[in-house]
N, C-alpha and C positions, 0 to 999 in steps of 0.2 A: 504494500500500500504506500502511495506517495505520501510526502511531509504535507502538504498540500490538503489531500481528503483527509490522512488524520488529523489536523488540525479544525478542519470541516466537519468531520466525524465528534470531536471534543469539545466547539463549540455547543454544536447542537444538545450533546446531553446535555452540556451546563446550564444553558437555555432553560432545556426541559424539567429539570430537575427546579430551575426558580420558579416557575411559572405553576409544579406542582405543587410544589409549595407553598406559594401563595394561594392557589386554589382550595387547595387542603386548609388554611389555617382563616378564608373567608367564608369557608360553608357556616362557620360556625356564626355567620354573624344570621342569617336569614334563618336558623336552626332555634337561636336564642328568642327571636322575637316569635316563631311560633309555638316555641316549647314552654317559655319561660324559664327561668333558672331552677327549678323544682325538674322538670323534663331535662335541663342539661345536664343534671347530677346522674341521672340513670343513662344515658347516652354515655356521659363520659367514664362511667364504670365500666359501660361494656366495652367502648373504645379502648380504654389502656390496658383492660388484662387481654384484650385481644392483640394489641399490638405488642406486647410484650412477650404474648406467646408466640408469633409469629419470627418473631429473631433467636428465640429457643426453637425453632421449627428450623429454618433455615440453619441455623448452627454455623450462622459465617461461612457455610460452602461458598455460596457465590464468589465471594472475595476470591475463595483460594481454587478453586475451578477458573477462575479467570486467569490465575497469575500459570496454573497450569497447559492450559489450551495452548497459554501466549509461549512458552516453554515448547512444548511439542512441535506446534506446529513452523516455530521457527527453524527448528531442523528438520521441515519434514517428516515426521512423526505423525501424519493425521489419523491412522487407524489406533493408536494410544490414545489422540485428543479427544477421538469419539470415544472409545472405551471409559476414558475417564468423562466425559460428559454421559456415557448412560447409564452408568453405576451413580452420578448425583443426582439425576435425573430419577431413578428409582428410591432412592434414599428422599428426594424428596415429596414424592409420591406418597410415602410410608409415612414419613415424619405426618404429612399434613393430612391424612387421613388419621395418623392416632391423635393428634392436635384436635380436630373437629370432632371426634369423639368425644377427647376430654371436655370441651368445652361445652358440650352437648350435659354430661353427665353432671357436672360439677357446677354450673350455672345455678340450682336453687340455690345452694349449700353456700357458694361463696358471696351469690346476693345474699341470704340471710345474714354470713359473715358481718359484712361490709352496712348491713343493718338498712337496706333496702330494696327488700326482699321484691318490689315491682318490677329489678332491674333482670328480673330472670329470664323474662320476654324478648327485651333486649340484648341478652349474650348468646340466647340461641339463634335472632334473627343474622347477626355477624357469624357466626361458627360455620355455615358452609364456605365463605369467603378462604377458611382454611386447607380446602381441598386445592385450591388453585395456584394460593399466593406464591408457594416453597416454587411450585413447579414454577412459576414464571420467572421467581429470583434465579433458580438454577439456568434459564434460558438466557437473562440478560446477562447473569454472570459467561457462555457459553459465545453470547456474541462479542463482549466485553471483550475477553480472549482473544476474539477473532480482528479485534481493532473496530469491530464494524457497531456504532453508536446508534446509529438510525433508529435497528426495534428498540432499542432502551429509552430511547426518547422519546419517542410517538406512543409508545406502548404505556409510559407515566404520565404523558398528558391524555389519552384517550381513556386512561384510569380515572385520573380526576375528574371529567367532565362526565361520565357516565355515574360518577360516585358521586358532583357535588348534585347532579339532575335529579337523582334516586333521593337521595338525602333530604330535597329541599321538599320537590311534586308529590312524593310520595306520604310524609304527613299530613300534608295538607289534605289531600284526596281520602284518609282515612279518618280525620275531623270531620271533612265533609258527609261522612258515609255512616257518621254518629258513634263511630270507637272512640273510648277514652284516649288519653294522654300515654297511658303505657303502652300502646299499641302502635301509636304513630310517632312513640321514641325508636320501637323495635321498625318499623319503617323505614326511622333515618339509618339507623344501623343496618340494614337492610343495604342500603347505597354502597356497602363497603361489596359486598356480592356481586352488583352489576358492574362495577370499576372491574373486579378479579376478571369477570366474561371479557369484558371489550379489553382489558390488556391481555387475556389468554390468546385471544382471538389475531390479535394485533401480531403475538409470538408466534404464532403456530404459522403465521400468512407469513411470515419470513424465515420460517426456518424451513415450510416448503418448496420456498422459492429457491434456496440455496442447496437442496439436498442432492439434485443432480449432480452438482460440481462436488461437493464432501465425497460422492460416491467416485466421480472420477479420481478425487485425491487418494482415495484408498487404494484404489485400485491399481493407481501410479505405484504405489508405495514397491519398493522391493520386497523390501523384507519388515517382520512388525513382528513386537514382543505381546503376548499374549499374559495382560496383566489380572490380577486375580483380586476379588475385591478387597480383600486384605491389604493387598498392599495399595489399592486405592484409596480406601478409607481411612487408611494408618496415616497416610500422607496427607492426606486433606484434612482429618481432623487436628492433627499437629499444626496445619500452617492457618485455618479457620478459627480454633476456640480462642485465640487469644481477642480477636477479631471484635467474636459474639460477646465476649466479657465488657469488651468496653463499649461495643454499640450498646449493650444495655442498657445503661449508665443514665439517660434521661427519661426513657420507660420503663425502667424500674423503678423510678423517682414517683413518677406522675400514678405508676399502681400501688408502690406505698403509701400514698395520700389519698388515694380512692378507696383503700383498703378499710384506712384506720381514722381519716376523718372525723366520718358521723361517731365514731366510737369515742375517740378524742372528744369531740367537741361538746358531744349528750351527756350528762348527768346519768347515772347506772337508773333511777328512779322514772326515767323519761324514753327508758327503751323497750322494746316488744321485738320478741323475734319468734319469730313461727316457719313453717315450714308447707307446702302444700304437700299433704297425702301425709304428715306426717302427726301426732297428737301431741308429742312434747312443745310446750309454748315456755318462753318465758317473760315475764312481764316487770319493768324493775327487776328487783333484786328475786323474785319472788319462780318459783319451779310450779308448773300446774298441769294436769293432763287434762287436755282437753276431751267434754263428749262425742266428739266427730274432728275428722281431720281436716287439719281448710283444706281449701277446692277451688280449683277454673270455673267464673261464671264466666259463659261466653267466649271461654278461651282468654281472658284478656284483665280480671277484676277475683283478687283474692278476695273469697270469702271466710270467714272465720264467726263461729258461735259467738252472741252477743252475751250471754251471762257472765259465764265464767270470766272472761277478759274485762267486762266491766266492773265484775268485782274487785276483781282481782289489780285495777286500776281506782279503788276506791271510789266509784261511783252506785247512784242510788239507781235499781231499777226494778220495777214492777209490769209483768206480763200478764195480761188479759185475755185470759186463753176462746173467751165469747166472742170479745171484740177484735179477736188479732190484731193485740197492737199493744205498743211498750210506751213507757213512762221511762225516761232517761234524765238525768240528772247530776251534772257535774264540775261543780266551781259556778261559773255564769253559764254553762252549756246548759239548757232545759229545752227536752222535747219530748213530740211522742212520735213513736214511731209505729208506722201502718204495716202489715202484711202485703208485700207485691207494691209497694210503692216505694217509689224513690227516695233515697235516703240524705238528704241534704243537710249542708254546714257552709254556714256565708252564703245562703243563696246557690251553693252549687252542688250540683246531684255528682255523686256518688255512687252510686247501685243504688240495688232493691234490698228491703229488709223480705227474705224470703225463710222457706225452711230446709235445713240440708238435705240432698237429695238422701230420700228415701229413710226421711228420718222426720220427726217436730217437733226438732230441735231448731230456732231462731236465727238464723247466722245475718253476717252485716260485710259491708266491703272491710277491710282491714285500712281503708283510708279514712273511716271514718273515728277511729282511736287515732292514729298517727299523727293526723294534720288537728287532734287536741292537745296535744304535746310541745307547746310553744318554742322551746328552746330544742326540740329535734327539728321541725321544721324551718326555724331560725337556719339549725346546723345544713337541711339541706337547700336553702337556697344559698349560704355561703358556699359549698363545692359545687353549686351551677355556675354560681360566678368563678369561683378558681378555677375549673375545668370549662366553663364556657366562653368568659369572656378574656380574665387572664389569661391562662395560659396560649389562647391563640392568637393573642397580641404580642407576648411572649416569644413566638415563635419566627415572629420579624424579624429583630435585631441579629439573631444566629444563621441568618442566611447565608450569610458573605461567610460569617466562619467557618459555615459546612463546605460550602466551595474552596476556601481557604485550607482547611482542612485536607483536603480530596488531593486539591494541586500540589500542594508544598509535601508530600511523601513521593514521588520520582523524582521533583527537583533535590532535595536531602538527600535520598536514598543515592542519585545518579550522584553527588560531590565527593558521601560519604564513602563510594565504591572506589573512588578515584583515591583517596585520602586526602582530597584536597579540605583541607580543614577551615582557612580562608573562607571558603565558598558557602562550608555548612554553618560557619558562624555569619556569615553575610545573608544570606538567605534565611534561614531562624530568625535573625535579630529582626530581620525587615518582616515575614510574615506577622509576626506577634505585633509589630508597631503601626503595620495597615490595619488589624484585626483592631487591635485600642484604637488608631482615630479614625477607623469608621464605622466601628463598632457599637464605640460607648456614646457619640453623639445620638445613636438611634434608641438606643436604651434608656438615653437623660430623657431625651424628645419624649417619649411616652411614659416617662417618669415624672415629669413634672405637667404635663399634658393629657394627665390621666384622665382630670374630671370632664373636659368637653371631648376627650376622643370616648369613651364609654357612652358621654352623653347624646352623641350623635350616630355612634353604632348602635348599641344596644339597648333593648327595652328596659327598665328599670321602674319600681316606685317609688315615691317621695322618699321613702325609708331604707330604701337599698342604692337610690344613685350615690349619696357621700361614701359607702363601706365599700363599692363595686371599685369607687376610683380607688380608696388608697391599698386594696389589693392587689387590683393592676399594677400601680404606681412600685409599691414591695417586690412585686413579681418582676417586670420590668426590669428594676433597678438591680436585681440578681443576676442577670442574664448578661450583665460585663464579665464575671466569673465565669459566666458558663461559655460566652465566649473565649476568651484563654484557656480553659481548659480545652475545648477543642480542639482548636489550632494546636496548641504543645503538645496533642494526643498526634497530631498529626507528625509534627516534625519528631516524636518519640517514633513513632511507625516508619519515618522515613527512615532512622537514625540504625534500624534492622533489631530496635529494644521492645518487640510489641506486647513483648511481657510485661511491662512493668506498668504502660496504660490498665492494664488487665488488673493487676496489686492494687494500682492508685484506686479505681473504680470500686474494688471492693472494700474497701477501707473509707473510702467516702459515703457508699449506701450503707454502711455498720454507721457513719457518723450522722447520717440521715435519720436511719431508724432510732438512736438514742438521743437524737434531738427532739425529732419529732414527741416522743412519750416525757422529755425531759419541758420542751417550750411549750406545748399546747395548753396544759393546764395554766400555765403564768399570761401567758399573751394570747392564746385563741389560736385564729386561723392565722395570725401575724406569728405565733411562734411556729408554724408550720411551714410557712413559706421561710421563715429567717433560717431551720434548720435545710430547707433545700439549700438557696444560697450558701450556709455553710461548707454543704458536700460540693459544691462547685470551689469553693475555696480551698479545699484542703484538697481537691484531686490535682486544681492548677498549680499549687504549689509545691504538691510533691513531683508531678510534672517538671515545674521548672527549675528544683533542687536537682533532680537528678538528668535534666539537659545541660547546665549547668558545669557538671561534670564531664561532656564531651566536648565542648565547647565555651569561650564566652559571650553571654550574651550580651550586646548593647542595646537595649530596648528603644531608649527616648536619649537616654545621655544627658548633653545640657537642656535637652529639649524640653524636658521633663514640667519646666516652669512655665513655657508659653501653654504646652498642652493643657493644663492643670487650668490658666487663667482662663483660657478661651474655652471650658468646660465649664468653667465655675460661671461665665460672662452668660453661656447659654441658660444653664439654670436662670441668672439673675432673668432674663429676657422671657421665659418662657410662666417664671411664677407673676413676673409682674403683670402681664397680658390676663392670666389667671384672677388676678386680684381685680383689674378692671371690669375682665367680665362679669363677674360674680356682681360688682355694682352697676352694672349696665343693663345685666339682665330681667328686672322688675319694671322697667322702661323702655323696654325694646317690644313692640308689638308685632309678632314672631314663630310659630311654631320652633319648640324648644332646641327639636332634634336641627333645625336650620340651623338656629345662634349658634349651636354649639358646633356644630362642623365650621363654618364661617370661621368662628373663635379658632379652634383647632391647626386648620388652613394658616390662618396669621401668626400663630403660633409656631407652626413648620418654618414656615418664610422669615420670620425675622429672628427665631431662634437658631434653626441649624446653618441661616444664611451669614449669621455675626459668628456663629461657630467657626464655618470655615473661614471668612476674611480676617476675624483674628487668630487664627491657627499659623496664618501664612507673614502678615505682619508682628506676630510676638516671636516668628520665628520658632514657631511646634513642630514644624517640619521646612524640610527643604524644598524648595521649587524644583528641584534634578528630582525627586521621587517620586513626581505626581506620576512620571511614566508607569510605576507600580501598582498603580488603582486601575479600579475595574474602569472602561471605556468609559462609560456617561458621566463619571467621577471628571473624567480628562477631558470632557467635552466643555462641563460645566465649568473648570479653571478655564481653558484658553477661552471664554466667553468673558468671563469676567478679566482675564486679564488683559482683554483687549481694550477695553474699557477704565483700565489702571489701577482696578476694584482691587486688584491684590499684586504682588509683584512678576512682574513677564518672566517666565524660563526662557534660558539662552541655552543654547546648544555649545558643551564645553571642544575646544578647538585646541585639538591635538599638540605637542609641541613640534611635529614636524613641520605641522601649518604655520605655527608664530616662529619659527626660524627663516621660513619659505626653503625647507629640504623638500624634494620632490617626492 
């Protein structure tokens, strides 16, 4: 393949990979406002223990099938390259077929876990999406190999558009059709399913295009060693788990905090957990066997016996076995409830108060305890915001790192090979110093721009817009760590040390989980997000202790002071707009979601705009290294430096020039 198509070839996934990204991290905005944050808490359960298990499914082959294809088939070797591509290819078959199992099996037990038990719907609506994904990682790893970029590319943007169409049409259309909220989460989760088709679809249409020639290649071949899965999978998984260790690292994160949340954040006295088909309940502190076991109304609305659970919740109730119908009473909750009528709280129906099948025995939605329980409900509309609106704001600023990340291991790896050492501390120093300044200006921007960018994205009420923002704002503001630890995961992986990303990562989710149970109870969901940040600190920094030692690194050097001020200038620019707005807003006659984007906008413009012109004037960086930044980066300098907005790059002139030697 010429330098040429692979560079053609490299743009494109890069491309495609942002653009899935961003796709991926905006469904959630039209997800929020039909679900609400009560629907994005069960969405996002099912979300991360899926996508979690999904990189446990894959096991990192990809990666290391790619680096092997690119190996064989450089010498000619393509009946090896095939051999080792159908021995992954069947491993991932296997893997994702016992994955979709598990997920299948395990779904009540671990919504009960995680203390919302509705989200059961939802992990089984995602779990076929695990028949397909392994096999398509194995395929992109397979072309990857081959130099050839194209399926990988097309194949994660025709994922996203198929997953964010599914995600969005499809609750809608199940609201519309009169199914609860639990149903049309399992909908959005659903979208994860039709992404897998159209990117299977996408693989399979290019790997038949090319299978004629694979066949002539083999056929070429003279001679070819007959390898045995043994030694395939011996090798693959040696040069893949260190891989899967550290891809973990931020979905193991996000399913620690789905996990233990509501658990963290409820009082023991304010939890109920049950199980459907099953009689053990527990309610508080309190153990009870129930007289019947809940049950699918409709497929779609736990039901669970109303006695027992309201006693058992200290309320008062009396059954009218003439009139079918109950007398309920609890704190300020007072009703009665009818036989075969809807059971409503705030005006909104719930289920029927009906009798268990084939029993008369009373049963009730199990929503109709839960959403009495002020401070559980509190707990789950703060993880619809963590998981809905944070974290996929969140997932902005690491964009460039993940690119950054991806690139800067051949560059490391190809100096390190060399020993040129010069090169691996030149290149280190500089990726880690593009990552901070263009990094952390996007992490300030929606750190200090929290309240009108939520307030313009997402739906919220009077009571949740102030707690939505400074979430985001906390989360956001983590995500400078999270990028350096990527990148230095990266240039570690370049460095030929993929072990020690692997150590770092899990000595980080150890320092995750004993925050999380150590902050929650002191700060809430602010000690849960500060212990994320944490683990992002302590992975960059054993990261960067131990790069440290192959090289040195100069990060910022003297720069360290313009960078710092023209960081601090943007905060100053971004909260004072903030403060205006707030007084503006009572006198702007406006829909709110407008102000606030409007705000937002000016916000961008004169924050990250004073960013970068005192970046370049306090001298945070050099005018020679804009050529280092992403294209639009460089586009946006020589615009302004035409203009004298910042200083003009000169092109530095050899000394054979300023002598005049030919």
């Amino acid at each position: 393949m010429s330098k040429n198509s692979f560079l053609k070839g490299t743009l494109i996934l890069t491309l495609a990979a942002i653009v899935s990204r961003v796709l991926g991290v905006g469904q959630r905005v039209p997800l929020q406002h039909i679900m609400g944050n009560d629907g994005m808490t069960l969405y996002t359960i099912s979300y991360n223990i899926y996508s979690m298990l999904l990189i446990i499914a894959t096991l990192g082959v990809p990666s290391a099938l790619s680096k092997q294809i690119s190996e064989y088939t450089a010498i000619g070797k393509y009946h090896e390259a095939y051999q080792t591509y159908k021995a992954a290819r069947n491993f991932a078959l296997v893997t994702g077929f016992v994955m979709f199992m598990f997920m299948i099996i395990i779904a009540p037990y671990y919504a009960e876990y995680a203390l919302a038990p509705q989200a059961d719907l939802a992990i089984r609506a995602i779990a076929p999406a695990m028949l397909l994904f392994p096999l398509i990682a194995i395929m992109r790893g397979y072309f990857q190999g081959l130099q050839f970029m194209q399926p990988t590319g097309l194949s994660q943007i025709m994922e996203q558009i198929l997953r964010v169409a599914t995600a969005v049409a499809l609750p809608l259309l199940l609201l519309y059709m009169g199914y609860n909220k639990d149903v049309a989460v399992a909908g959005a989760s659903f979208g994860a399913v039709t992404g897998s088709i159209a990117a299977c679809g996408v693989m399979i249409y290019f790997y038949k295009k090319r299978r004629a020639e694979q066949k002539q290649q083999i056929a070429a071949q003279a001679s070819h060693t007959k390898l045995t899965y043994r030694q395939i999978y011996s090798k693959m998984i040696r040069l893949s788990l260190p891989i899967t260790l550290s891809a973990l690292a931020v979905p193991l994160i996000y399913f620690i905090d789905t996990s233990t949340s509501l658990r963290l954040l409820t009082p023991q006295e304010e939890r109920i957990s049950v199980a459907v088909n099953h009689k053990e309940a527990t309610v508080g502190d309190k153990e009870i066997i129930l007289p019947v076991a809940p049950y699918l109304y409709n497929n779609n609305t736990t039901m669970v016996p109303l006695e027992p659970i309201s006693k058992a919740m200290g309320a008062k109730l009396t059954w009218d076995a003439d009139k079918k119908r109950a007398f309920y009473e609890r704190g300020p909750v007072k009703m009665t409830l009818t036989l075969d009528q809807d059971v409503k709280l705030s005006k909104k129906p719930l289920g029927p108060l009906q009798y268990a099948p084939e029993t008369n025995v009373p049963s009730v939605p199990l929503r109709f305890f839960t959403e009495q329980l002020h401070t559980y409900q509190e707990a789950v509309e703060t993880l619809g915001i963590l998981g809905g609106s944070a974290q996929s704001l969140a997932g902005l600023p690491i964009i460039l790192a993940i690119a950054l990340s991806s690139s800067i291991i051949p560059v490391v790896s190809s100096a390190h090979s060399r020993r040129d050492s010069r090169e691996v501390q030149r290149m280190s120093s500089m990726a880690l110093r593009v990552a901070l300044i263009t990094g952390v200006p996007a992490a300030l921007y929606l750190t200090v721009a929290a309240y009108p960018v939520n307030g313009f994205l997402f739906s919220n009420t009077e009571a949740t817009y102030t707690k939505a923002a400074w979430i985001i704002a906390f989360l956001c503001f983590g995500t400078i760590f999270q990028i350096l630890m990527m990148t230095s995961s990266g240039i570690l992986q370049g460095l030929g040390r993929t072990d020690l990303p692997m150590r770092h990562v899990a000595i980080g989710i150890l320092t995750k989980l004993v925050g999380n149970y150590a902050l929650a109870p002191l700060f809430g969901i602010y000690g849960i997000i500060m212990a994320t940040s944490l683990c992002f600190i302590v992975v960059m920094g054993l990261n960067l202790r131990a790069i440290s030692r192959y090289t040195r690194l100069t990060i910022l050097g003297e720069k360290w002071r313009g960078f710092l001020l023209s960081s601090l200038l943007l905060c100053a620019i971004g909260l004072s707009i903030v403060w205006i707005g707030f007084k503006l807003q009572p006198f702007v006659s406006m829909p709110a979601f407008l102000f606030f984007g409007i705000e937002a906008a000016i916000i961008a413009g004169c924050s990250l705009g004073g960013y970068g012109i005192a970046l370049f004037w306090l001298k945070g960086i050099d005018v020679q290294e804009i050529r280092y930044f992403p294209h639009i980066a460089q586009r946006i300098y020589h615009l302004l430096a035409r203009y004298r907005i910042v200083p003009a790059y000169v092109e530095p002139v050899n000394q054979q020039q300023k002598s005049g030697l030919p």
